[in-house]
Every structure is written in structure tokens, then in C-alpha cells.
C-alpha positions, 0 to 999 in steps of 0.5 A: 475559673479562667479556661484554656481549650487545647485541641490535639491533633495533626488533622486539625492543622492540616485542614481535613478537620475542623476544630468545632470541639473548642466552640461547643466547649467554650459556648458550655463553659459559658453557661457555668460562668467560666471564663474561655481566653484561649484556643489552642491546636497543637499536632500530635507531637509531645514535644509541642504539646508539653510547651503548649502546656506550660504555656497554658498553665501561665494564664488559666487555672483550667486547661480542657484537652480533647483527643489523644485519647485513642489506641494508636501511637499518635494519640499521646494526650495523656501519656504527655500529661502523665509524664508532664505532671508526674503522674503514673497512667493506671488501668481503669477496670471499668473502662477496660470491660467496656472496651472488651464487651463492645468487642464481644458484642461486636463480633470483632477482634480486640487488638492489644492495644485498644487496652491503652484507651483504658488508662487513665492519670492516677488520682483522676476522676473518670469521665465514663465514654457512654458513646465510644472506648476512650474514658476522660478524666479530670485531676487538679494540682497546684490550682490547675484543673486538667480535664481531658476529654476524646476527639471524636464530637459525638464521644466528647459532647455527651461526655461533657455534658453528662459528667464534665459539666457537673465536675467543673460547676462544683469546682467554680464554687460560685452560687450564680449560674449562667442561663441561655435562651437562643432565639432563632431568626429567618428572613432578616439579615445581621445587619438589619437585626442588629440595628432593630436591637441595637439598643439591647446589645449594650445590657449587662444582665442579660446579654443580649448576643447576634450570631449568623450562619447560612442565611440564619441569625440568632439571638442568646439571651443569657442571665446571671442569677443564683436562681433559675426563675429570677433568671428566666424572668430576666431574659423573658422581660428582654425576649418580650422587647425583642419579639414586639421589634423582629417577630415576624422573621421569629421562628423558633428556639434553640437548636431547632432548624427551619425543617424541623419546624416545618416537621413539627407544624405539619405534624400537628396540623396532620397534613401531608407534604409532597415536593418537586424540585428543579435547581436544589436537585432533591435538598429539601428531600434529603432534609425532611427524611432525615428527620425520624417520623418523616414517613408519616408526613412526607409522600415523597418527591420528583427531581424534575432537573431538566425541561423534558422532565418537568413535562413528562414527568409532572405533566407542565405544558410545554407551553407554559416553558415555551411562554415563561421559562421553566424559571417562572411562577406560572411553571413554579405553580403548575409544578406544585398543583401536579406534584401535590395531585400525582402523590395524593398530599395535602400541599405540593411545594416546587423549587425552581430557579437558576443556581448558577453558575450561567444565567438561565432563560435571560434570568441572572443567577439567584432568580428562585420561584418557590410554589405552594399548592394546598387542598382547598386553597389557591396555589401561590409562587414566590419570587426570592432572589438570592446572591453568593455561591452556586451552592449556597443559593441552593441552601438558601433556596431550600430554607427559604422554602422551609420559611415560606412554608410556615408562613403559610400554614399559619395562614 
């Protein structure tokens, strides 16, 4: 199958949102062994959208909507559908006692026209919304295959992966399927990594594919095979290679993050963690409790912003400022030894640097000391120099901290 993505939506073309639908769709679709070739966006104009559908069925016998499946009247997705492929929209009785119970549970009044989210193309298999109103649907005719799915990522993401997936492998009627692994990478640039394994990019079976975002690589291993144990031998054999050249910047798989690895390791190892941060202004806080459980683990943190609060708050001598630099690894290290004391945790981590956009104590923009103190253990400070934007250095300090925080519990 050969598969178009058309995104409905005016507030794509506007810029307010962006189109990350179309990217998990075409990353999915991969792993059935469908082909994607197009993406397209298109307002909420019907006119616009017939064309874009006329265009589409000329070169993909897969044509995958999402949005316009909504209550108001600018979400037109399937009443263009219906009136392109001549189909009468019917009520979906299921779907509609959903809507009304989620109303009554609610406590809120159901508008009239939150019904028109309940219809659906006639003759379509419906796709069951588990996290939102609108159902999807999909429908063939003359060799096309229409799947529609909601706009909003969390409604069309499970969506697809509980019910559309599964629709469309029966369709492709292929005994091969597409298995993935995605090793993650940290501490080694795009460039650097894909030269490491340049050689591994050319393979067949598997396909070996780079992928960088905010300072991170990673690497997708995928196989084609009929069986799944075939398959994983293939990629494992390959993993191997690539693990024995670039291990040491591994840190783990799929889509797990650099703070959810910090979580888990320290989870295990049944340690606690405070934190004092300078130039991230309380990021790396915000990351760790985000995570479920972090209140088991994380003591809790200080924004020491400014000098005065280094040293009231943390109690840095003052003249350790006057001496380095607030900016230095002897503050970065007093910063983490009175943080890890003043809340009781087994290791105190402090964030310290210049962020931008000016130069800070004679030290250019990207200079970051990261500290380290451990029970029982000298505290160490790390030195890392960072480019690119004032928030991006921010980021990028707090993941490098994650890292460096790893490395030094496997120690």
C-alpha cells in the first residue's frame, strides 16, 4: 500500500499548530510496511479538501485524514468525504452513548451539535475514540482505502494504535512485518555518530537510520521478516556492532528520555536526590517531578538565581564568589555538597553557568559547571561548554546533567 497523510486544519497553516500527527502516523505506518509519499495540509475549506482528495487518490490507494471530525462547523472532514465518495453520513449509536455519558458524568450540558461528532460514513468500520467524542472510521472503494482519524494527538494516537494498526496490516495482506529497535545516544553529535557507523547505514535488512533532536541521536534498527524472532536476531546482530563502536554515549531504548533513565537508576539503587540550580532556573526540577513516583526519590530543590542567594540560601562563602565566579567548579561543588546536606538526600547535584545572552564574570555564553556530591563519595564538578541559543543551552545543560548523573552512578 502506498499512503498519502492529509492533515485538516486552518491552524496548521497558520503556524499556531504544528503537524506531529503526519510524523507518528508515517513512523507507525513503517512498521506495517506501508509506503508514505505525501503530506499534505489543507485548511478547513471543502473545496480545498475535494481537490486535495482527488489529487491524492491518483497516486496512493491509502489516503489517511486527521481532523474535522469535531462538533462545529469548520470541522467538514467527513461530510466532504461523504459527499465526494457519495456516501450518506449515518448515526453511530455507540458512539453517540459515549458522547452523552461523558456529558452526564461531566456534569456539563450537551450542545446539539456535539451529536454531529456521532456520524459516521455508511458502510465504514468504526474506529472506537477511548480518549476523546469524535469516532474514526475506515471504508474502501474502487481500491482506495479512507481511514479518518481526530485531530487532537492524544484522541488520534491510541486510536490508531488500538484499531487502526491492526485495520490496515489486515489490508496490506503481506506475511512480512516491520520490526524496530531505536537506540538512544547522548554525549555524541550526528555527525561524529554517523561516521562511527557509516558503514552500517548502507544494510538492506536491516536499515540502520540516524535521527537528532535537542542534543540527542538516535539510532532505528528495522527488519523485515515474517517472523519476530528471525527479525530480533537480525537487528540484535547489528545492535551488537553498533554497541561495541558508540556504547559509551548509549543510554537507552525507545522512548525513554535521559530523566526517566536518571529516575529509574536511582529508583533501583534506592537513593534520594536533591538539586540547586543557577542558570536552568529550576528545569531539571520540573523534568524529575513530572515523572509518577518522583516523590519517593526526589527531596526537593533551591533556585539560587542570583549571588546573594547562593549564599544565604545555600550557605557558598562568599568568598568562594568573590575568589571564582558563582560560575566556577569550586561554587558548583559547594553548591552541591549544601544542597545534598541542607535536604537530607544521598547525592546533591548543582547547575551553574552562563546562559546568555551577555558574558558572565569574563566567561563567554555556554560555560556550565554541573556538581555532583554523593554520600561517602568526593564531590566532583564538571565542566561542559555549550553553543546555540539561551534556551537551548538551558536544555542542554539540564540533559547533560541527566548524563553525567548516570555515569556517575554506574561508578
Amino acid at each position: 500500500m502506498n499512503a498519502e497523510i492529509i492533515a485538516v486544519g486552518s491552524e496548521l497553516l497558520l503556524g499556531q499548530i504544528v503537524n506531529t500527527n503526519a510524523r507518528f502516523l508515517s513512523q507507525q505506518l513503517a512498521e506495517i510496511g506501508i509506503n508514505v509519499y505525501y503530506h499534505t495540509v489543507v485548511g478547513d475549506n471543502p473545496i480545498r479538501l475535494e481537490k486535495a482528495i482527488e489529487v491524492a487518490e491518483e497516486r496512493s490507494n491509502l489516503i489517511i485524514f486527521t481532523g474535522g471530525l469535531g462538533p462545529t462547523k469548520d470541522d467538514l472532514t467527513k461530510e466532504t468525504i461523504a459527499r465526494h465518495l457519495d456516501r450518506k453520513l449515518i448515526m453511530d449509536e455507540h458512539a453517540l452513548l459515549s458522547i452523552t455519558q461523558y456529558f452526564e458524568k461531566t456534569g456539563r450540558e450537551m450542545t446539539e451539535n456535539n451529536k454531529k461528532q456521532a456520524l459516521v460514513l455508511e458502510g465504514s468500520v468504526v474506529l472506537p475514540n477511548d480518549h476523546g467524542m469524535a469516532p474514526g472510521m475506515i471504508l474502501t472503494r474502487s481500491g482506495i482505502t479512507y481511514m479518518l482519524l481526530p485531530g487532537p494527538p492524544k484522541e488520534m494516537e491510541p486510536m490508531f494504535i488500538s484499531y487502526g494498526a491492526d485495520a490496515l496490516y489486515k489490508k496490506t495482506n503481506s506475511k512480512e512485518r516491520i520490526y524496530s529497535k531505536v537506540l538512544r545516544f547522548f554525549g555524541i553529535g550526528e555527525a561524529a555518530l554517523e561516521t562511527k557507523v557509516e558503514d552500517l547505514l548502507d544494510y538492506q535488512n536491516p536499515t540502520v537510520a540516524p535521527l537528532a533532536s535537542d542534543g540527542e541521536v538516535t539510532l532505528r534498527i528495522t527488519a523485515k521478516h515474517s517472523n519476530y524472532d528471525d527479525a530480533m536476531v537480525l537487528i540484535e546482530g547489528v545492535e551488537k556492532e553498533i554497541l561495541t563502536r558508540v556504547g559509551e554515549f548509549h543510554y537507552g531504548y525507545g522512548t525513554t528520555s535521559l530523566i526517566n533513565e536518571v529516575f529509574n537508576r536511582l529508583s533501583s539503587a534506592g537513593m534520594t536526590l536533591s538539586c540547586v540550580e543557577s542558570l536552568t532556573g529550576g528545569m531539571f526540577q520540573e523534568e524529575i517531578t513530572s515523572l509518577q513516583g518522583s516523590s519517593a526519590l526526589f527531596m526537593g530543590g533551591i533556585v539560587s538565581y542570583s549571588n546573594e542567594a547562593k549564599i544565604k540560601l545555600l550557605d557558598v562563602k562568599e568568598h568562594t564568589i568573590v575568589e571564582f565566579g558563582a560560575v566556577s567548579e569550586q561554587c558548583a561543588k559547594e553548591m552541591a555538597e549544601n544542597v545534598r546536606l541542607k535536604l537530607s538526600s544521598d547525592i546533591g547535584m548543582s547547575f551553574t553557568g552562563v546562559a546568555g545572552p551577555d558574558e558572565v564574570e569574563g566567561k563567554p555564553v555556554g560555560t556550565v559547571w554541573i556538581g555532583v556530591a554523593r554520600k561517602g563519595k568526593p564531590t566532583v564538578a564538571y565542566s561542559v561548554n555549550l553553543a546555540g541559543s539561551r534556551n537551548s543551552i538551558r536544555i542542554r545543560t539540564v540533559k547533560h546533567g541527566c548524563h553525567i548523573l548516570l555515569n556517575n552512578l554506574q561508578e
